[in-house]
C-alpha positions in Angstrom: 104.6 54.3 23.4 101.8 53.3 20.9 103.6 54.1 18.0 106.9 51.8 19.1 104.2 49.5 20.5 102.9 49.5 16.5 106.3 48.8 15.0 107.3 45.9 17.5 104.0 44.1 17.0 103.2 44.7 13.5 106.4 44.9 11.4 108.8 43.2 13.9 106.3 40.5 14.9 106.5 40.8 18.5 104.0 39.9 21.1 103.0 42.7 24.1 103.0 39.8 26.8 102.9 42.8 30.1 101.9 46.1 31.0 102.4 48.2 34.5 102.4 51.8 35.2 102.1 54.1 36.0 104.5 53.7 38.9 105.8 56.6 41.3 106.8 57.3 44.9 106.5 61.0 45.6 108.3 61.1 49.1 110.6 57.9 48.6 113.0 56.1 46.7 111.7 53.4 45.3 112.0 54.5 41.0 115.4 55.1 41.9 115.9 51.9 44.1 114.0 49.4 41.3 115.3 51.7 38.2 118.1 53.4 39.2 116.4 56.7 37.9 115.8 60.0 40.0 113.8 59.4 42.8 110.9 61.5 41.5 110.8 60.2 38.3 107.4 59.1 37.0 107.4 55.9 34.9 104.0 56.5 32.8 104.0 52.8 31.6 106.4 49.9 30.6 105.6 47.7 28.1 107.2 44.1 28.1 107.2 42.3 24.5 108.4 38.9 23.2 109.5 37.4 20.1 112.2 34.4 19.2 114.5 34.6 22.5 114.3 37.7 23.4 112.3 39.9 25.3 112.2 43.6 24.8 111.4 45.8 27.3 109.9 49.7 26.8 109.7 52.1 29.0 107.8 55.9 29.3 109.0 57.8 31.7 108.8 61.8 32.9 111.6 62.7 35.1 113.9 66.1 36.4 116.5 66.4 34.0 115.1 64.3 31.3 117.0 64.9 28.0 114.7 65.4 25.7 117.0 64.8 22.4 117.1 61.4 21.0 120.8 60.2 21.5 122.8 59.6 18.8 124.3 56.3 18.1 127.9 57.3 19.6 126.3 59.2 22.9 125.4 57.3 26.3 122.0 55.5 25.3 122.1 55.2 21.8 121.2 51.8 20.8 121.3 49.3 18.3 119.4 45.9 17.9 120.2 43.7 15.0 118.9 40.3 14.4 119.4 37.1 11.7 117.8 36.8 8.8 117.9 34.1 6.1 116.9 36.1 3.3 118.6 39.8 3.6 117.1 41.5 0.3 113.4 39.9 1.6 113.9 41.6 4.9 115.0 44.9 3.6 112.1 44.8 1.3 110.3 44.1 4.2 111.2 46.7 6.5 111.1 49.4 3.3 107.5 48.8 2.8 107.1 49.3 6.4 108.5 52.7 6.1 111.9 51.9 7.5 114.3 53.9 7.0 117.5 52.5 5.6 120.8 53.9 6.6 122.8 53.8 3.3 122.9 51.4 0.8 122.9 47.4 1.7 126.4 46.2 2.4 127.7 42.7 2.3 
């Protein structure tokens, strides 16, 4: 959580506006009622952050069943988040020297 915490603030420029956890019910329902996670799941923290229009939400969580491989981009939770930029080859540079790692070469 620090380290993506790091990387939004820092080289994406957003702001950590809220912070709550960590939040559990041991004999209820209530991560799976608010989250729709299992019911015994432990949500260690959340993390809310803003920047432009958007708001970005992170959450750490410990839970039965919990995959512990990062999905890849094709499997059920892989992600993607792309934004505008005026100046592509700026921004590139940008995230480079921010140890980004590029996916193959710039494509227009």
């Amino acid at each position: 959580m620090d380290v993506a915490t790091e990387f939004f603030e820092t080289v994406l420029g957003f702001e950590q506006f809220y912070t709550m956890g960590p939040l559990a019910d041991p004999s209820g329902t209530w991560c799976s009622t608010h989250f729709n996670i299992d019911a015994r799941a432990v949500v260690r923290q959340l993390r809310l952050f803003r920047a432009f229009n958007i708001n970005i939400e992170l959450f750490e969580t410990d839970m039965p069943g919990q995959n512990q491989v990062w999905p890849a981009m094709q499997d059920i939770g892989g992600w993607h988040l792309g934004f505008y930029v005026d100046d592509m080859d700026l921004a590139l540079e940008y995230l480079q020297a921010n140890g980004v790692r590029m996916l193959g070469a710039r494509r227009t």
